[in-house]
C-alpha positions as CSV (number, residue, x, y, z in Angstrom):
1,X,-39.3,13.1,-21.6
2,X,-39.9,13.4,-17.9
3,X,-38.8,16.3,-15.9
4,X,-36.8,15.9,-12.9
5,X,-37.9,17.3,-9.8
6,X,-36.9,20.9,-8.1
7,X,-35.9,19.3,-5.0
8,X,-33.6,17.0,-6.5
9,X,-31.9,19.3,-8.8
10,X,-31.2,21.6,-5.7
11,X,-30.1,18.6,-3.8
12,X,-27.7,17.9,-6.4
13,X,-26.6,21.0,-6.5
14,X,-25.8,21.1,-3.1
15,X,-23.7,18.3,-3.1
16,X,-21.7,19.7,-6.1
17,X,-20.9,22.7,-4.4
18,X,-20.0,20.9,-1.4
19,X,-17.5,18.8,-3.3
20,X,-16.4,21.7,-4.7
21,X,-15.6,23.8,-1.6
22,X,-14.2,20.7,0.2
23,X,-11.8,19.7,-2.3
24,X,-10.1,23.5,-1.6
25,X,-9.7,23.2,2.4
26,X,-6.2,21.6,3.0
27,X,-5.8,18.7,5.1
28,X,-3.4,17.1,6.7
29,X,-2.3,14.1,9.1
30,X,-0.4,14.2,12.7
31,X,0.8,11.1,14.4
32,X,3.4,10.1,16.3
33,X,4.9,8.2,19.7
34,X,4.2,8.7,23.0
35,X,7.5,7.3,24.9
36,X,8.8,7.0,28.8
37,X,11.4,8.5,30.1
38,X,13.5,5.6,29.1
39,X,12.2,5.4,25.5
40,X,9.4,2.5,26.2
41,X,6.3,3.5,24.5
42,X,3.3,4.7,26.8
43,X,-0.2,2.9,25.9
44,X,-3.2,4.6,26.8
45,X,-2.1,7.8,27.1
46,X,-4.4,10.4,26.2
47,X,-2.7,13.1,23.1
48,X,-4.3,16.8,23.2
49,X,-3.8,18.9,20.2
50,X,-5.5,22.1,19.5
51,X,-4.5,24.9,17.3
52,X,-1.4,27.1,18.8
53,X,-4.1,29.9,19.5
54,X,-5.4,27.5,22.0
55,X,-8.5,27.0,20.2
56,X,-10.3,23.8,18.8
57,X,-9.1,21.2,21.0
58,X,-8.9,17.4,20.3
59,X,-8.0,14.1,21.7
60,X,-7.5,10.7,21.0
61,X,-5.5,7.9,22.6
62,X,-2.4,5.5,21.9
63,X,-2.4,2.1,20.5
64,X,-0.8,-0.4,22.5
65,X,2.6,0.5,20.9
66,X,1.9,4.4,21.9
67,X,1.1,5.5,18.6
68,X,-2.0,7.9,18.2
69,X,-3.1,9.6,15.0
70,X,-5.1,12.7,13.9
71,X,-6.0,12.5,10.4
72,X,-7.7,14.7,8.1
73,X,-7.3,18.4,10.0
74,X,-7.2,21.2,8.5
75,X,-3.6,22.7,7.9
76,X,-1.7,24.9,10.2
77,X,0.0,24.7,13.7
78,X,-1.0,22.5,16.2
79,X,0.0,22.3,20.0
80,X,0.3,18.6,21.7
81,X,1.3,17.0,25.0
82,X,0.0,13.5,26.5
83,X,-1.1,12.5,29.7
84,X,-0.7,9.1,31.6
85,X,-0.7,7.9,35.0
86,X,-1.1,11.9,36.5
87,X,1.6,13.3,34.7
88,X,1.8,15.6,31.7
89,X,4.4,16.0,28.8
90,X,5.7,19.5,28.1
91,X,3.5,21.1,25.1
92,X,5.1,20.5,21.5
93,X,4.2,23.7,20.2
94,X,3.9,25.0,17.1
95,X,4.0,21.8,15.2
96,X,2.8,21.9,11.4
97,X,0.1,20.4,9.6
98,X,0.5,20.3,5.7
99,X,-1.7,19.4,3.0
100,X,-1.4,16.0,1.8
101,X,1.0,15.2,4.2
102,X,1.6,13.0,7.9
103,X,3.8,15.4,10.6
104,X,5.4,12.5,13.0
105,X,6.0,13.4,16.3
106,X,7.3,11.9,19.0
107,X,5.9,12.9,22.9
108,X,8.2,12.2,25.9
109,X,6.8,12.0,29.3
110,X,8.3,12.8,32.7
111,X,10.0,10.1,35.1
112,X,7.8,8.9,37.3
113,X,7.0,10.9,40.5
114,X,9.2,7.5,43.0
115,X,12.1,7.5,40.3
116,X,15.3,8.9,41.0
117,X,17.1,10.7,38.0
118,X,20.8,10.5,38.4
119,X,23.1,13.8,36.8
120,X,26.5,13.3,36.3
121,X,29.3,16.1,35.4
């Protein structure tokens, strides 16, 4: 019978234990819509999220139907706004992550600087 190797015992070990402690951290999936200020959804616009302590910040960019996605983060409240064409959404805060599950949101950016926005009583 041969013996297997130290090294590869350990190794395997490893990776067991790694399994292990990875099956117990709780992930999640965020995606949504980043729309105009008449609804039309924004491509290329660049989606922030970080924690709602302000901490681990990440990015990614809409689809060409202004639909991003953050998959596999960790569970807990998340903070996001978009930005196209120098302007900013307001900060959806407080938005939750929960294990096994996608958290659809939808980001709406400001009129344009040259359009007029008409308020009627």
């Amino acid at each position: 019978m041969k013996t297997v190797p130290r090294l590869v015992l350990c190794l395997l070990a490893i990776a067991a234990l790694s399994a292990a402690v990875s099956a117990h951290t709780a992930i999640g999936t965020m995606e949504g819509t980043v729309v105009d200020a008449h609804g039309k959804p924004v491509a290329g616009a660049t989606v922030t999220m970080q924690t709602s302590d302000g901490s681990r910040p990440y990015a990614t960019h809409t689809d060409a139907y202004g639909h991003f996605q953050f998959t596999r983060y960790e569970t807990g409240q998340y903070d996001l706004r978009a930005y196209s064409k120098g302007s900013f959404s307001d900060w959806t805060k407080r938005i939750s992550i929960h294990s096994g599950k996608t958290t659809q949101v939808t980001l709406r950016m400001p009129p344009a600087a040259d359009e007029t926005v008409t308020v009627t009583q």
